[in-house]
N, C-alpha and C positions, 0 to 999 in steps of 0.2 A: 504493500500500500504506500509506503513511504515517496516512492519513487514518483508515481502517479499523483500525491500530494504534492509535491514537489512540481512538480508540470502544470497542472492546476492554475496553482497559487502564481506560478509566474507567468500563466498567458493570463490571468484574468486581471488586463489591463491592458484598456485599447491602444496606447501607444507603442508596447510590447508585442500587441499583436500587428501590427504596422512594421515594425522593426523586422520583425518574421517574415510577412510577405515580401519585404524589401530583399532581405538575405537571400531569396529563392532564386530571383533576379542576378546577383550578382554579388561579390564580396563587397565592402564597403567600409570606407574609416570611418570613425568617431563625426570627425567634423563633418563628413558625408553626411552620414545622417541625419546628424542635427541640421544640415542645409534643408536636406527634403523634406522633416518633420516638423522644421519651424519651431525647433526649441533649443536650448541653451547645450552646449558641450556636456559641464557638470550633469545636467538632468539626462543627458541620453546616456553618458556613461554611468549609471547611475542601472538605469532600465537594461541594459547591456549588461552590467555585474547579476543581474535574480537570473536572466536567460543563461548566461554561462555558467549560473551557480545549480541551477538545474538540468544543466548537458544540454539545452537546447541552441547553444551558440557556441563558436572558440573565439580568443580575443588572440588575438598577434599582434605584439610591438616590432616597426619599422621603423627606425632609425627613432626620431620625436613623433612620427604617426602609428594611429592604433589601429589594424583594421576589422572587421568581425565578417564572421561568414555564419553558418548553419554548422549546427554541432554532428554528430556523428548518427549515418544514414538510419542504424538500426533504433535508435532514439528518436529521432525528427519524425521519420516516415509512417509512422502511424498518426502523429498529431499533424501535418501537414495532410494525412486524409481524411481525419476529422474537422480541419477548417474547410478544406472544401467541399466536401457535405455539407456543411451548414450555412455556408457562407453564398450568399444571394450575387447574382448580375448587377452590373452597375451600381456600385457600390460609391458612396462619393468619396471617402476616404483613399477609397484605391486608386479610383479615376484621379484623384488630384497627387496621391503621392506617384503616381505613373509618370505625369509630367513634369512634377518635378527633378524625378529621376532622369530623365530626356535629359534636363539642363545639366546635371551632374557629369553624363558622359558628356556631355556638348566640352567643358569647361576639362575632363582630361583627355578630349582629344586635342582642344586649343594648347594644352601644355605640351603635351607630347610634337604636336608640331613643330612648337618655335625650338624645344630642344635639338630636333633632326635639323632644322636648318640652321639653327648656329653651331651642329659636329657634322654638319654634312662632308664640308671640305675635309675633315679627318678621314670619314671613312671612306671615302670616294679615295685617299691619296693612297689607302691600305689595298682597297679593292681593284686597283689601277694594276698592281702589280703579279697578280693572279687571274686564273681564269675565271670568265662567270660567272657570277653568284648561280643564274639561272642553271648552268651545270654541275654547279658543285653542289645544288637540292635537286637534281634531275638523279645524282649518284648516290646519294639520301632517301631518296624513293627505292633508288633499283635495288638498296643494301636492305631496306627492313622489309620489302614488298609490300604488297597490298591487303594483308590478311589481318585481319584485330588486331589488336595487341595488348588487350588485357590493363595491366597497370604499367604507365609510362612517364619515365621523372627525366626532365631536360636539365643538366646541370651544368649553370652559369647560363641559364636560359637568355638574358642581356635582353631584347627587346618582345624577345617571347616568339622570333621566328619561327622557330623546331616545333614548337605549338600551334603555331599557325598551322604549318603543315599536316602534323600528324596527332595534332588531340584527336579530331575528327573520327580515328580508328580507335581511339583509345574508350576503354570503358570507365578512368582516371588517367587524367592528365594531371602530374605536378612540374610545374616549373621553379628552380630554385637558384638565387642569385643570394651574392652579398651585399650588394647594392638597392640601395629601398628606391634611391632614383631611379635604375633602371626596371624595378619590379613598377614602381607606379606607370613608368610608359610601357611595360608589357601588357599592365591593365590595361589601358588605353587602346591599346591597338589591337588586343582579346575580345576585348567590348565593342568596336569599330565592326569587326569580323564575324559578330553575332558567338563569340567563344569564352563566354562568363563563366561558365559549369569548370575553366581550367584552374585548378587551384596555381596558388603564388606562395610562394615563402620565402622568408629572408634568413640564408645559413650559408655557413662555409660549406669547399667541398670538401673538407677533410673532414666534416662531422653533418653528415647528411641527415634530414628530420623523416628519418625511416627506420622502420624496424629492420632485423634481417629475411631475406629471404622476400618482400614486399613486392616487388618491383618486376616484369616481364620485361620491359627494356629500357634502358639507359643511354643520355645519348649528351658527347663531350663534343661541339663545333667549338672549334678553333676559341677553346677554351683551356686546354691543356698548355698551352705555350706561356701562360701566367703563372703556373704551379711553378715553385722554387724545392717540389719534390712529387712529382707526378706519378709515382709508382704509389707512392700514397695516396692519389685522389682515385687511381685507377684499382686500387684494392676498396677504397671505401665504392667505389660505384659496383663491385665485386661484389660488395658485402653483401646488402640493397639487393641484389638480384636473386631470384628462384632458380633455383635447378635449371637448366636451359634455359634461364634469361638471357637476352644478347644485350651485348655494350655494342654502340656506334660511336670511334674516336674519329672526329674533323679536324685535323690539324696541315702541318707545312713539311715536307721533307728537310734535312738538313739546307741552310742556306749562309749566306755572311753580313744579310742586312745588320748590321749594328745599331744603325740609327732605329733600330725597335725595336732593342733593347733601351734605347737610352731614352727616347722621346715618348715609345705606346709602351712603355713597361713590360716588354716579352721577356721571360725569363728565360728562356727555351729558345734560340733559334735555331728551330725546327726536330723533328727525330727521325732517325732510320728502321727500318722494320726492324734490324738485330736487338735494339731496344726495344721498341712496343712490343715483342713477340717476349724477349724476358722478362718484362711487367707483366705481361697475360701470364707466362707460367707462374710467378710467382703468388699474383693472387686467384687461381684457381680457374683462368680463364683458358679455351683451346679456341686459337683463329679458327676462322672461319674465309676469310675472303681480306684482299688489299685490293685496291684503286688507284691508280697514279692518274691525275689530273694534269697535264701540265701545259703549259699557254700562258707565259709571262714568265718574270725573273723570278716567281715563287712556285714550287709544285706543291700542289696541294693531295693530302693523300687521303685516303680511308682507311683505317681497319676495323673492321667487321668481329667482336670473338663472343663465346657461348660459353655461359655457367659449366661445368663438367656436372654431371651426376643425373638424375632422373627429369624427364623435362616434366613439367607442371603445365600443367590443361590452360593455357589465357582464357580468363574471362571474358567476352563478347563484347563487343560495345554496344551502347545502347542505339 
């Protein structure tokens, strides 16, 4: 009974239950909220602490921002079918928190904008010297194909690309960065794309917000070249995977650009297979497939490797 008490007591209040409908829609900070419910920070964090105090929500701190989402599936989903059971058309609470919601993505699409075009010239100067973005996610397709893929965590997800493409198959999508800025324009451009349902977190890769064993596939874009010990972000994305979960590493073949190391903080310029393939055996990984990309003064590679031991059934996407 405890439990169901507990659930009760914290939806029975219509702002809470507003908060709720909201979370269905999409994650959302503190201040979000309070924008769309028209009431003060303190009072909605406030209504936010009974919902997480009774598992119907999680709070996550990013950077000074808080954001909330919907608490855990097998908790919610009963009481998200008892509100819409009961809960009538044209509702004017909804009707108006709906529009408000509208101006909320409107306001982190406008962010997200002006950030891409004041680092456009950065990345355009990175992307100049490798080949096509458009073929180096055309070889991202060919790597994990077309079939479900169950639970799927992008790490160092940056603008939330890898999501873009392949939540879609995913039954869970998590993307996770250590950057709250760049998590907030993944929101942005998640939301743009009609892709809210993809979770966001803010963690290192050396200590990933997953249990063992969680995960059907893992995928490092040209995010490995940051790590100042990459056998270790490559063991933790090890960890994180099922039985025949695959990792997908995007990174650079060896090269002598210096200047990124010194200007875009590359730790790593670039590795050779006799490396990635010593990292795969050491934390439990057997290749599966390499990809040389090459078309510019950078190549760019793929490797492809698979959990060793019993492969685990993926979950469907919805």
């Amino acid at each position: 009974m405890a439990p169901a008490l507990d659930i009760f007591r914290a939806l029975a209040d219509a702002t809470r239950l507003r908060i709720v409908a909201l979370l269905r829609s999409m994650e959302l900070s503190v201040g979000e909220l309070a924008q769309v419910l028209g009431q003060s920070q303190p009072r909605v964090s406030r209504h936010v602490k009974i919902l997480v105090d009774a598992g119907l929500a999680e709070r996550r701190k990013e950077g000074s921002w808080v954001f909330v989402a919907l608490g855990e599936e097998a908790r919610i989903a009963p009481v998200l079918a008892a509100i819409d059971a009961w809960t009538g058309e044209g509702d004017p609470w909804t009707l108006a928190d709906t529009a408000r919601l509208a101006a909320v993505r409107a306001d982190r699409a406008q962010a997200a904008a002006a950030w891409f075009e004041a680092h456009a010239g950065e990345w355009d100067a990175i992307r100049s010297l490798h080949v096509a973005e458009s073929e180096v996610e055309a070889a991202c397709a060919r790597a994990l194909g077309a079939q479900p893929i169950g639970t799927l965590v992008d790490i160092g997800t940056g603008t939330g690309r890898m999501l873009e493409l392949f939540a879609p198959q995913a039954a869970h999508a998590l993307g996770v960065d250590r950057s709250s800025e760049m998590l907030r324009l993944a929101r942005a451009k998640l939301s743009e794309r009609g892709l809210d349902k993809a979770e966001l977190r803010q963690a290192d890769f050396y200590r990933l917000p997953l249990s063992d064993d969680d995960a059907d596939a893992a995928i490092l874009h040209h995010v490995l070249h940051f790590a100042q010990h990459p056998g270790a972000v490559i063991a933790e994305a090890a960890r994180v995977l099922a039985s025949g979960g695959r990792l997908l590493i995007v990174d650079f073949a060896p090269h002598e650009r210096e200047d990124l190391r010194t200007r875009d903080a590359h730790a790593r310029l670039g590795f050779s297979d006799e490396q990635m393939l010593g990292w795969f055996a050491a934390a439990g990984l057997a290749p599966v497939q390499t990809e040389t990309l090459e078309g510019g003064e950078l190549t760019v590679k793929l490797w492809l490797a698979r959990k060793t031991g019993a492969t685990r059934v993926e979950k469907q996407a919805a």
